[in-house]
C-alpha positions, 0 to 999 in steps of 0.5 A: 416555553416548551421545546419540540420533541425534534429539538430534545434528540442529541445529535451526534458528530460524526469525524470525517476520516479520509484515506489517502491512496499514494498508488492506486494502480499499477506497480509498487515501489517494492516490486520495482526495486525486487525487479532492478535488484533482480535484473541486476543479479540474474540479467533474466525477465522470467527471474525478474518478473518471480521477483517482482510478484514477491516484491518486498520478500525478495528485497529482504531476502537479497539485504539480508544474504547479501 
């Protein structure tokens, strides 16, 4: 018996890879602990808010000079 041309292809797997997201919106980890160190230091909101943008930098920052 012969095989159709359809049949003859290799089909290829393709892997499914999912992405899981643990915060999709909304404010990070980092920058909630630069915002509490922040406050804590300089009890100011305008400090705190520079502090959260740069979030994970400040963290370092303060561990390292402190």
């Amino acid at each position: 018996m012969r095989r159709q041309d359809g049949e003859m292809k290799k089909v290829k797997k393709v892997k499914k890879i999912e992405h899981k997201t643990v915060v999709k919106n909304g404010i990070g980890f980092g920058s909630v602990l630069a915002i509490t160190i922040s406050w804590s230091v300089h009890h100011s909101i305008i400090w705190a808010i520079i502090h959260g943008c740069f979030s994970w930098l400040y963290v370092l920052y303060y561990a390292f000079t402190r």
